[in-house]
Kinemage of the C-alpha trace (Angstrom):
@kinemage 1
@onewidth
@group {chain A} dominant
@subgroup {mainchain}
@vectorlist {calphas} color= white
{ca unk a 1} P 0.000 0.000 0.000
{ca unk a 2} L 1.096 3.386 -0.557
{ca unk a 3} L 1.887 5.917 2.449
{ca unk a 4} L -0.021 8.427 1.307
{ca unk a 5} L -2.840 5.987 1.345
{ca unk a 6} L -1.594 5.109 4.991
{ca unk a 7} L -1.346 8.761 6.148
{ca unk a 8} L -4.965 9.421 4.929
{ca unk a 9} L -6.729 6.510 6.782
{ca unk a 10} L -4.224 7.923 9.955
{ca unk a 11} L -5.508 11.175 9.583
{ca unk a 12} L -9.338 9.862 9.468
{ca unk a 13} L -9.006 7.351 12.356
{ca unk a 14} L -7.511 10.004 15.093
{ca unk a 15} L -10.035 12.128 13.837
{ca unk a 16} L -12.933 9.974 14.469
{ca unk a 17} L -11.636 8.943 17.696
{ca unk a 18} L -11.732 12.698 18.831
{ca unk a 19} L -15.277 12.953 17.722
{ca unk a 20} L -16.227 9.992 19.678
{ca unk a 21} L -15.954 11.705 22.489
{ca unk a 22} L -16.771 9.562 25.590
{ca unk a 23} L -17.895 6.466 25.323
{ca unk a 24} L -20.535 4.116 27.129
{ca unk a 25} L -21.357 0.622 27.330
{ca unk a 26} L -24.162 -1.530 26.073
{ca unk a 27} L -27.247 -1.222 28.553
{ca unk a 28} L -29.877 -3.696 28.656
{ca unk a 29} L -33.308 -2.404 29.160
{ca unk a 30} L -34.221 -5.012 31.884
{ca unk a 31} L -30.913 -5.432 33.948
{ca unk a 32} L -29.693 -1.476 34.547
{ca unk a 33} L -31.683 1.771 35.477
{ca unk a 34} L -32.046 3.599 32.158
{ca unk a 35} L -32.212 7.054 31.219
{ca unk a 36} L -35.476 8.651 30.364
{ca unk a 37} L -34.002 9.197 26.863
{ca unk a 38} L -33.246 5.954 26.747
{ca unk a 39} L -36.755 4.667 27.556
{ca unk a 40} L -38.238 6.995 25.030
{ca unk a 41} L -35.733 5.533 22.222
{ca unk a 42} L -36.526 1.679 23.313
{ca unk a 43} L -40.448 2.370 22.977
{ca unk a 44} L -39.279 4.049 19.425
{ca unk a 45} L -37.643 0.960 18.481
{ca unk a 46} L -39.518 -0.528 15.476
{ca unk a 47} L -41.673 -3.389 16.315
{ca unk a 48} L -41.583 -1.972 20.201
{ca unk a 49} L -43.260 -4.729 22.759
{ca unk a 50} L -42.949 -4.553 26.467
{ca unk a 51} L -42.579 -7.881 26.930
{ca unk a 52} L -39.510 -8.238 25.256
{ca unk a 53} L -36.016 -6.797 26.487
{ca unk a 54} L -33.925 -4.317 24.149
{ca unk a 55} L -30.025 -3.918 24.055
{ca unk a 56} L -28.360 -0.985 23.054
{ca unk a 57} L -26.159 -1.420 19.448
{ca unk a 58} L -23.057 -0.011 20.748
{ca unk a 59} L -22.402 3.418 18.903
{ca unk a 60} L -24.856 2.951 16.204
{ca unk a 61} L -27.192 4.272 18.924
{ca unk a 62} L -30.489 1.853 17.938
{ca unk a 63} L -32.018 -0.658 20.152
{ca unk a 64} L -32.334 -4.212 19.099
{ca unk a 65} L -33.999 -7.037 20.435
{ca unk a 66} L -32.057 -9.469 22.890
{ca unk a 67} L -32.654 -12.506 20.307
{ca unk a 68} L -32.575 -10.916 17.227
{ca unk a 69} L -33.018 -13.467 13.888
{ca unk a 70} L -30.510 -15.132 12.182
{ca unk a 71} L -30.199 -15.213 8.356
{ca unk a 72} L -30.160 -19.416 8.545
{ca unk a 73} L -32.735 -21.571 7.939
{ca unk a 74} L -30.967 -24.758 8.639
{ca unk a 75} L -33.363 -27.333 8.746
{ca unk a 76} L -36.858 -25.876 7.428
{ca unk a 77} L -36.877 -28.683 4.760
{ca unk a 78} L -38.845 -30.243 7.978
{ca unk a 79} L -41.534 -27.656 7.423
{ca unk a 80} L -44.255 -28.954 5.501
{ca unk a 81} L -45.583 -26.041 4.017
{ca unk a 82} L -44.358 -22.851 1.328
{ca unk a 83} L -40.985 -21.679 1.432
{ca unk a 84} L -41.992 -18.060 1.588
{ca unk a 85} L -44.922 -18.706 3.234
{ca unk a 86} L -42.309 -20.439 6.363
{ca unk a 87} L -40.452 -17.022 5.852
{ca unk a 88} L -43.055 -14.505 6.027
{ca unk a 89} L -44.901 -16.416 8.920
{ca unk a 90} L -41.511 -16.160 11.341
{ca unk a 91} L -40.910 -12.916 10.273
{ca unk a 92} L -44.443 -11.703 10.800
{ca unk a 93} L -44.332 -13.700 14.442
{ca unk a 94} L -40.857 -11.812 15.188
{ca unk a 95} L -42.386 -8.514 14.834
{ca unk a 96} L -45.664 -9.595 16.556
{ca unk a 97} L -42.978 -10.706 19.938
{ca unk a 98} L -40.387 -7.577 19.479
{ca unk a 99} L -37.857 -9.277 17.479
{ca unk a 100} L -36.747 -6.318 15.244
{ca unk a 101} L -33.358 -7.132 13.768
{ca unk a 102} L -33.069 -9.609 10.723
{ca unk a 103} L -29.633 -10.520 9.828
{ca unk a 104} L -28.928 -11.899 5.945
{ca unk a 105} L -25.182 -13.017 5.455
{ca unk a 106} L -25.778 -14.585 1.650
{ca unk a 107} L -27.578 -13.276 -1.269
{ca unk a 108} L -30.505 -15.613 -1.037
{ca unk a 109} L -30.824 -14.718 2.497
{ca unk a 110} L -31.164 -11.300 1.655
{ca unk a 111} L -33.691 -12.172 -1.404
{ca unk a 112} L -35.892 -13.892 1.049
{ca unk a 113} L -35.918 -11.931 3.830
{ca unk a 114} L -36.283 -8.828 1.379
{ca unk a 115} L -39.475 -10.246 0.271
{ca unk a 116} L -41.001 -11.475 3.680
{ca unk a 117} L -40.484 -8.090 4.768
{ca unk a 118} L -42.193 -6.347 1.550
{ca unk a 119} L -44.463 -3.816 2.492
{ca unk a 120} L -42.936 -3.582 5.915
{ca unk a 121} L -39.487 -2.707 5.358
{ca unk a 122} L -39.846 -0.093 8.765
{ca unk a 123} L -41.133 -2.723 11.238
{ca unk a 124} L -37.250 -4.310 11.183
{ca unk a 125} L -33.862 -3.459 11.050
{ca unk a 126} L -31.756 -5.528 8.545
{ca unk a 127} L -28.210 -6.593 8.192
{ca unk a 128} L -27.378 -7.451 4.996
{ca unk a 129} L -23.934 -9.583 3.090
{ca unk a 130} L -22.942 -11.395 0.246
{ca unk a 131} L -20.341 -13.325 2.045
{ca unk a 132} L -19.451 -14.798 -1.646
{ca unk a 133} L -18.781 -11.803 -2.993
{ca unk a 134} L -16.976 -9.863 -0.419
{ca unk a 135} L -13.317 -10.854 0.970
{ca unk a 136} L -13.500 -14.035 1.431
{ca unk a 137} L -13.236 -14.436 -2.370
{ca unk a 138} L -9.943 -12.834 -3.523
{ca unk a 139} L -11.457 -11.214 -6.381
{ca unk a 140} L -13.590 -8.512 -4.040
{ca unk a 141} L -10.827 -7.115 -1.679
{ca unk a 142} L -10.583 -3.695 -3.020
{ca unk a 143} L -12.736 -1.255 -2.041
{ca unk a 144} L -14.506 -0.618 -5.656
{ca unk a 145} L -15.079 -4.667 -5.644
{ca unk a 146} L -17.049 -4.596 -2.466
{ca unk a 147} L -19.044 -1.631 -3.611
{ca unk a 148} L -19.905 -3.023 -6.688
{ca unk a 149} L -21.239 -6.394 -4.873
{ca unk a 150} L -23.259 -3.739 -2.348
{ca unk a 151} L -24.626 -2.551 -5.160
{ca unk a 152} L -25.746 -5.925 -7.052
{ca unk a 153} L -27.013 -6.963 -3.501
{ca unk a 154} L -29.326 -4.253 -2.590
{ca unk a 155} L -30.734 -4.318 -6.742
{ca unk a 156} L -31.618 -8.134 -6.730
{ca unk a 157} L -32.812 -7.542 -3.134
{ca unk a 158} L -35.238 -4.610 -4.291
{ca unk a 159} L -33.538 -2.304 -1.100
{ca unk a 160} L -32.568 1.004 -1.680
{ca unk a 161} L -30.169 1.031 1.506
{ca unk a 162} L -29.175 -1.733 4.248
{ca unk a 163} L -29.273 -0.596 8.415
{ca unk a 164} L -26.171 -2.312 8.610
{ca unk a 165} L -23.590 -3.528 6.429
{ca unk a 166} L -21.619 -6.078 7.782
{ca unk a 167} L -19.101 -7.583 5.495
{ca unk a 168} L -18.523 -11.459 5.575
{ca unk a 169} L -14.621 -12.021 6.275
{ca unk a 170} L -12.210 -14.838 5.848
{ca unk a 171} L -12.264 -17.098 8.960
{ca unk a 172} L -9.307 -16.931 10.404
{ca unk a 173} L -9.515 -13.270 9.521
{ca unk a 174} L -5.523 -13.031 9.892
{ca unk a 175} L -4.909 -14.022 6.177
{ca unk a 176} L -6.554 -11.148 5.175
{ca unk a 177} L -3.752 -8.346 4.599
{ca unk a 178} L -3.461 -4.463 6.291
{ca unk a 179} L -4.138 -3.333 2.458
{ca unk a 180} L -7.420 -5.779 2.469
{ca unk a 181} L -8.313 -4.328 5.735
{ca unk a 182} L -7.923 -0.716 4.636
{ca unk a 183} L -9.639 -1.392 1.495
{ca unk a 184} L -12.803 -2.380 3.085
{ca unk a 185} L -13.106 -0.402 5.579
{ca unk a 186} L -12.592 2.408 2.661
{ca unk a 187} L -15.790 0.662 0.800
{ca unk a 188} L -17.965 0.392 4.206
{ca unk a 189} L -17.527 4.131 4.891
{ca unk a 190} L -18.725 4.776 1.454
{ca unk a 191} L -21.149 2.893 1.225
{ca unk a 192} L -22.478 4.816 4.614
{ca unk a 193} L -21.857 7.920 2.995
{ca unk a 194} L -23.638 7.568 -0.032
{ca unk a 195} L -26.195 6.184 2.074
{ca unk a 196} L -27.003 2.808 0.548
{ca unk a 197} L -25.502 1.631 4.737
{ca unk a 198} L -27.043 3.385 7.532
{ca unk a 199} L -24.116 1.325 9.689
{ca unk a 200} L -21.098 -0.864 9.009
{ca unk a 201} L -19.366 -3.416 10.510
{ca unk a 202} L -18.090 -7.169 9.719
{ca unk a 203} L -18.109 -10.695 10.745
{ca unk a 204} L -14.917 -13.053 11.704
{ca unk a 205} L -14.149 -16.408 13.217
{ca unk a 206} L -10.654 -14.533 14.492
{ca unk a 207} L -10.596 -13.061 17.835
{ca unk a 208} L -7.037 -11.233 17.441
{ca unk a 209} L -8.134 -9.882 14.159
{ca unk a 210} L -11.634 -8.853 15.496
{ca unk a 211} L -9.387 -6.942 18.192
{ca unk a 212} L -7.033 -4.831 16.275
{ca unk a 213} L -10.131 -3.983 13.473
{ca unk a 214} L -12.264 -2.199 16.051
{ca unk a 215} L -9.159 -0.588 17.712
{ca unk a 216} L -7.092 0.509 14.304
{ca unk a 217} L -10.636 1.731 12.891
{ca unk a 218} L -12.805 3.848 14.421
{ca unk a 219} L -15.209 3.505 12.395
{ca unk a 220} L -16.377 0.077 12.731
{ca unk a 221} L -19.597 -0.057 14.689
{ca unk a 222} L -21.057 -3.754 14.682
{ca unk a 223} L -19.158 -7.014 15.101
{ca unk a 224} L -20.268 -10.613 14.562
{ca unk a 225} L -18.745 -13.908 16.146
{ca unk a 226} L -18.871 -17.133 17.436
{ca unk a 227} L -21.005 -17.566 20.965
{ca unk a 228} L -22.299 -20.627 21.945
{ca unk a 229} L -23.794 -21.568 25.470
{ca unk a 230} L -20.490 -23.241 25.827
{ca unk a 231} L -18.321 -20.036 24.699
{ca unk a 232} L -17.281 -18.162 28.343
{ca unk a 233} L -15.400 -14.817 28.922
{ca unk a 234} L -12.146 -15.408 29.006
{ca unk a 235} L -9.535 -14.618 32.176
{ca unk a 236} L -7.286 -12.640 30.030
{ca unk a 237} L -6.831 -11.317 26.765
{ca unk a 238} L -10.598 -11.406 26.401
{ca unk a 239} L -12.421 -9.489 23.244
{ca unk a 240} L -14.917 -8.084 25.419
{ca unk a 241} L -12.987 -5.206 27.188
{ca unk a 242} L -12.261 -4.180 23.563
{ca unk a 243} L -15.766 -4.152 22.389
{ca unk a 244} L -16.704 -2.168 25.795
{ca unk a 245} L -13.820 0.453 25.306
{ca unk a 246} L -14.898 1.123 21.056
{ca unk a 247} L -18.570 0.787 21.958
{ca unk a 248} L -19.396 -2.231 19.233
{ca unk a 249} L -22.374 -3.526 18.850
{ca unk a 250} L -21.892 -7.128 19.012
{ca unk a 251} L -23.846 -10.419 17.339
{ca unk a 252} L -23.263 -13.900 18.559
{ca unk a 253} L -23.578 -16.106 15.801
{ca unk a 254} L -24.106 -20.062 16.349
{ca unk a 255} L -25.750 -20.279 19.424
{ca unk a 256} L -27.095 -23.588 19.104
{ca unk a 257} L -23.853 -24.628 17.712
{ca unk a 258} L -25.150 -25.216 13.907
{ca unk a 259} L -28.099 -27.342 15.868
{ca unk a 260} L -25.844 -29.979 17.718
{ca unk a 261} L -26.992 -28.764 20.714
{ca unk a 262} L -30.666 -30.529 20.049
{ca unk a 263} L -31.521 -34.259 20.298
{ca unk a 264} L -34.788 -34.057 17.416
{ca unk a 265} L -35.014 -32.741 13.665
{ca unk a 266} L -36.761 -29.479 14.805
{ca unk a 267} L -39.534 -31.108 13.279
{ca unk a 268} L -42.763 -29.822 14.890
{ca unk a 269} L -44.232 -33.396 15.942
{ca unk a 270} L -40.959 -34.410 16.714
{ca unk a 271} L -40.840 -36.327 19.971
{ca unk a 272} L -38.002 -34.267 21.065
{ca unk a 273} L -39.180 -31.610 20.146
{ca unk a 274} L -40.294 -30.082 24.328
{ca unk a 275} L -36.451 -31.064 25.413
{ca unk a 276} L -35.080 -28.837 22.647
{ca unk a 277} L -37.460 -26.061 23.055
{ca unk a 278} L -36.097 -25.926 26.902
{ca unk a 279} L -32.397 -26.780 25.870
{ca unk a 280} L -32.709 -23.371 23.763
{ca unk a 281} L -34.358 -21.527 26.339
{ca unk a 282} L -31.692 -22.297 28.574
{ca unk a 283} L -28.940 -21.401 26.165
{ca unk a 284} L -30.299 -18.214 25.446
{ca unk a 285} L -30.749 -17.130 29.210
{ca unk a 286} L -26.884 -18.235 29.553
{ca unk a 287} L -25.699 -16.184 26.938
{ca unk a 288} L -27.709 -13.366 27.845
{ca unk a 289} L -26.217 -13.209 31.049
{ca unk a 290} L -22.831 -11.701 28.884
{ca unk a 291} L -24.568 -8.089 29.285
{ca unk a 292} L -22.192 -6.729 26.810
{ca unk a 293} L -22.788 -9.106 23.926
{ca unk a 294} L -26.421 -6.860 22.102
{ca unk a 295} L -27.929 -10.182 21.279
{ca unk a 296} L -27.555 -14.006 19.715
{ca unk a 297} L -28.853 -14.280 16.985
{ca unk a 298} L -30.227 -17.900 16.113
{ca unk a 299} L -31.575 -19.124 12.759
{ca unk a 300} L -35.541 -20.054 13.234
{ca unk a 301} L -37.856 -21.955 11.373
{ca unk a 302} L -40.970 -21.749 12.363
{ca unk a 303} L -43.255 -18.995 14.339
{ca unk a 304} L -43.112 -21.551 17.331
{ca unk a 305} L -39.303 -21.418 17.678
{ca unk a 306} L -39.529 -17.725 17.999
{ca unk a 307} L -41.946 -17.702 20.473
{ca unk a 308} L -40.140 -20.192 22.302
{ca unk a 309} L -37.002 -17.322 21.906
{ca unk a 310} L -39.644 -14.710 23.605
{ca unk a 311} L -40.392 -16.969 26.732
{ca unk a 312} L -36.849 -17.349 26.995
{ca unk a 313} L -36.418 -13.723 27.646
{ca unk a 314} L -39.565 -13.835 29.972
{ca unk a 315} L -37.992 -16.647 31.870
{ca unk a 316} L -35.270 -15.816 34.937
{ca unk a 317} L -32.447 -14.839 33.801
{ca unk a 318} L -29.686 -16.841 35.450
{ca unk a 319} L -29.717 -20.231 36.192
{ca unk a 320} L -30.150 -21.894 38.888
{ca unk a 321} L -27.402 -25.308 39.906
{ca unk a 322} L -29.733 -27.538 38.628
{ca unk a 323} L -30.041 -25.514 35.551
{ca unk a 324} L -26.670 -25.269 34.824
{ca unk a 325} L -25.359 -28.678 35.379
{ca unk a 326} L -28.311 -29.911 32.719
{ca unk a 327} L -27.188 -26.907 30.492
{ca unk a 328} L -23.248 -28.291 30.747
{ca unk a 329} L -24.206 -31.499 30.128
{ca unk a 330} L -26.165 -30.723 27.166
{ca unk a 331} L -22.832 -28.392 25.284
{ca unk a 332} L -21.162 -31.290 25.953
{ca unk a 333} L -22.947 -33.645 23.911
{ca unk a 334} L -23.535 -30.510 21.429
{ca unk a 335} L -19.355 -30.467 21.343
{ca unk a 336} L -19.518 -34.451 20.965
{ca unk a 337} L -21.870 -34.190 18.248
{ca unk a 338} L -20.375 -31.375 15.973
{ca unk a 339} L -19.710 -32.159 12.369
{ca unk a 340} L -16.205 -31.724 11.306
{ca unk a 341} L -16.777 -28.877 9.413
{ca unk a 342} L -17.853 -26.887 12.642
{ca unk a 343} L -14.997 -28.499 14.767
{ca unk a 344} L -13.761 -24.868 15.090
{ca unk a 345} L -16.365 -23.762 17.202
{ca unk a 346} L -14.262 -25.296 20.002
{ca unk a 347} L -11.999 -22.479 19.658
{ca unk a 348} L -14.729 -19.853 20.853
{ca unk a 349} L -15.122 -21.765 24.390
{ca unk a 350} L -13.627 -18.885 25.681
{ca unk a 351} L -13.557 -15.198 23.935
């Protein structure tokens, strides 16, 4: 890269961390005294319900539910109805409950959840990526690459803009280079400035590099990771303190741990199907318990699984021994049961 090119992002970066001025931590609207301002945003949200809890997305200043809705629909083959009939039922059930955050990682995600929420595009925020056309593929890591797949994206999607832009990265996101880095960070800040992203962030399987993104660049507002109901803070060197000092919204991705956590098909006549609903309750309490991760956000596939995510957040928070031994027992048949393409998940036990 050149140093001109260097000097310029400098120049930008300590300028943006003056502007940020001081800096506070992600509140949840159930566990902390909030301000009155605060209130009167949360009951602004879109899709606003007092039943469910709301967690502040770090800088980016908007409320989001505490189990937002994955862009995944692992599993829905065992739904025995319409395609986008399944997807506009859960969506219309997550706005119903006071889910209002959608996150779509691949173009047909974003197709299908673009369409579910036709007509309705204000009752949810959505995250959008084309994690095939971004940097994980060699051929989009320069900045007018990345823009150009943004733009295919949000014309195929029918969207004039995205809430949040939140590029897929290579996992680990070390063999990306500084020149990658600076390249798309260069493409999310335009893409916020012409305003086709209200927000930008990215996602990574690679703690370090998650680390030095949100502290060399300012101007990252929303991570995503691993976070399982096995995944812990860790005793030193943990991401969290980072995400706490740079304000980031942050997304825990996997929470069931790609399904091995449950003993049925997710089938709705399943005979498992009341022990998975509670093994999911219970990992959602645990990982809401990490006050500064905003939310999980789990793939769903029918309007019963998110209203088994709402009594989840109705339920007590922490659990009880009991609770937790069952919990422990059941990660570690999820971590027994993992295919070995998701054998890296045991590297987010602690974060």
């Amino acid at each position: 890269m050149k140093d001109d090119k260097i000097s310029r992002r400098t120049f930008i970066r300590n300028t943006s961390l003056t502007a940020a001025g001081a800096i506070v931590g992600v509140l949840s609207s159930r566990s902390r005294g909030l301000s009155e301002s605060a209130e009167s945003a949360i009951r602004k949200t879109p899709s606003y319900n007092p039943d469910m809890e709301y967690r502040r997305l770090g800088k980016t200043g908007l409320w989001v539910s505490a189990v937002c809705l994955g862009g995944h629909w692992k599993r829905v083959n065992v739904m025995n109805q319409d395609f986008d009939k399944n997807r506009r039922e859960v969506v219309s059930r997550c706005i119903d409950v006071g889910i209002n955050y959608i996150d779509a990682c691949w173009d047909n995600e974003v197709k299908a959840y673009s369409k579910a929420l036709a007509g309705r595009r204000d009752k949810m925020y959505m995250a959008l990526s084309n994690g095939a056309k971004e940097t994980r593929n060699e051929q989009y890591r320069t900045a007018k690459k990345l823009l150009g797949s943004l733009d295919e994206l949000l014309r195929d999607s029918k969207q004039e803009y995205t809430d949040l832009w939140r590029i897929t990265c290579f996992e680990p996101g070390g063999k990306h280079s500084f020149n990658t880095s600076c390249e798309m960070v260069e493409a999310l800040e335009q893409a916020k400035k012409q305003g086709k992203a209200r927000f930008i962030g990215f996602s990574s399987h690679d703690r370090r590099w998650i680390k030095f993104m949100i502290e060399y660049f300012p101007q990252i507002e929303v991570v995503l990771f691993p976070y399982t109901a096995k995944s812990k803070v860790a005793p030193e060197d943990s991401l969290f303190p980072a995400l706490k000092k740079c304000d980031i919204g942050a997304f825990g991705i996997k929470p069931f741990a790609s399904n091995s956590l449950f003993k049925g098909s997710s089938a709705p006549d399943d005979p498992q199907a009341e022990e998975d609903d509670r093994r999911a309750r219970l990992a959602i309490r645990y990982i809401l318990c990490n006050e500064f991760l905003t939310a999980p956000i789990p793939g769903l596939i029918s309007p019963h699984q998110v209203d088994n995510m709402a009594k989840a957040i109705q339920e007590r928070r922490k659990l009880d021994v009991a609770e937790a031994q069952e919990l422990e027992k059941s990660m570690d048949e999820a971590w027994a049961n993992l295919p070995a393409n998701y054998q890296w998940l045991k590297n987010w036990e602690y974060v």
